[in-house]
C-alpha positions, 0 to 999 in steps of 0.5 A: 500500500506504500507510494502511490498509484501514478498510472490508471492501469494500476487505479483501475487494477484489481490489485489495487482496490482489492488491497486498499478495500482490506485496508479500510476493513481493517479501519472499520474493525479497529475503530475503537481500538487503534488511533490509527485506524481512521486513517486506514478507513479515510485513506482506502476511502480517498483510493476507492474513490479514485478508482470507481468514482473518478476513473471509471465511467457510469456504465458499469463495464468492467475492462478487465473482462467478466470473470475478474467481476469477482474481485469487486467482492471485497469492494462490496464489502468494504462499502457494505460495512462502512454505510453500516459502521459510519453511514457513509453511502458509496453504493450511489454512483450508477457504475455500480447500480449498471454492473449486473448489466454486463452479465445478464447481456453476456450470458451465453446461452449453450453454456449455463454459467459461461460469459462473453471473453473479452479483456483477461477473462479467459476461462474464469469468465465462468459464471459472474463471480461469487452468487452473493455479487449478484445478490448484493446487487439485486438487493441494493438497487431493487433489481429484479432482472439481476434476481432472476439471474441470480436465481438462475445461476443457482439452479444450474450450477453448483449451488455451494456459492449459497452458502457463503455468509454474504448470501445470508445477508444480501438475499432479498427472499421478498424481491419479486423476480422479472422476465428478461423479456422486459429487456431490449435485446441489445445495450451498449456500453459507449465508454468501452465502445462495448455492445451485446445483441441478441436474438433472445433470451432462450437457450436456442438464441444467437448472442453477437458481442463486439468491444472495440474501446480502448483498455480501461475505457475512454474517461480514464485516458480522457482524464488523463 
């Protein structure tokens, strides 16, 4: 954590927020106990917010392609405890309330939990990450398209992801599910030059997905 962060790959990097994100847990957990944890709560509070509040566009693309989607896990709970323990709301910001888009659109029909590759995806475009993301997710922002793909994902898969504790306490049992077919068949992503046509929802579908944008975006270069 020591230096500081000069280029927007390492800003926009899943090394980054994941470490500063255990940082401000930390801060959080030894409020009471260390003089210096609220400069460990403040300082990841500055980091994150260079990351996902200055860097990142508000179309909810994830660069680094689907599968490191997981990473974000700690991000989440990280905001998750600092609204609990300060009352600080970062969840607002429409990155965050637009990032199931990209995994609902990107589902490949033939395969139950595989996702469209781009960026360093590879095989771990499999599935979206933890089920708890989606959950988190679907609870935060009354999605109810993001619930059913959460709900969807738990059937076809190896439901051992419903075990995980964030399950217990981002699940919405009382948010009613809604059909896909609600949904325009395609959605793009400007900030990525990023776009997800399909020709349904069902299984038998044609998925065409194109990314053409820079890596990390056009704001993160734009920006400087």
């Amino acid at each position: 954590t020591s230096g500081h962060a000069t280029r927007n790959s390492e800003v926009l990097g899943n090394h980054y927020y994941t470490t500063w994100s255990a940082v401000g847990i930390a801060g959080l957990a030894f409020k009471n106990e260390a003089s210096c944890a609220a400069t460990w709560s403040q300082e990841a509070r500055n980091k994150l917010g260079q990351t996902f509040h200055s860097k990142h566009a508000t179309d909810g693309f994830p660069h680094e392609g689907i599968g490191y989607a997981r990473k974000y896990e700690h991000v989440f709970l990280y905001y998750d405890a600092l609204r609990r323990v300060e009352g600080i709301d970062n969840f607002n910001h429409a990155w965050f309330r637009n990032f199931s888009l990209i995994r609902i659109y990107g589902n490949v029909p033939t395969e139950k939990t595989e996702s469209v590759h781009y960026g360093d995806s590879g095989q771990v475009a499999r599935g979206f990450g933890p089920l708890y993301l989606l959950y988190k997710l679907a609870n935060e922002y009354h999605d109810g398209y993001t619930q059913t793909f959460a709900n969807k994902i738990l059937v076809e898969r190896d439901p051992r992801d419903a075990g995980h504790f964030s399950t217990f306490l981002w699940y919405d049992p009382s948010l009613d599910e809604r059909p896909f077919s609600e949904l325009p068949l395609s959605h793009y992503w400007p900030n990525d030059e990023a776009v997800i046509l399909r020709a349904g929802w069902n299984n038998d579908d044609l998925v065409f997905f194109l990314k053409t944008g820079p890596q990390g975006g056009h704001k993160q270069i734009n920006d400087g």
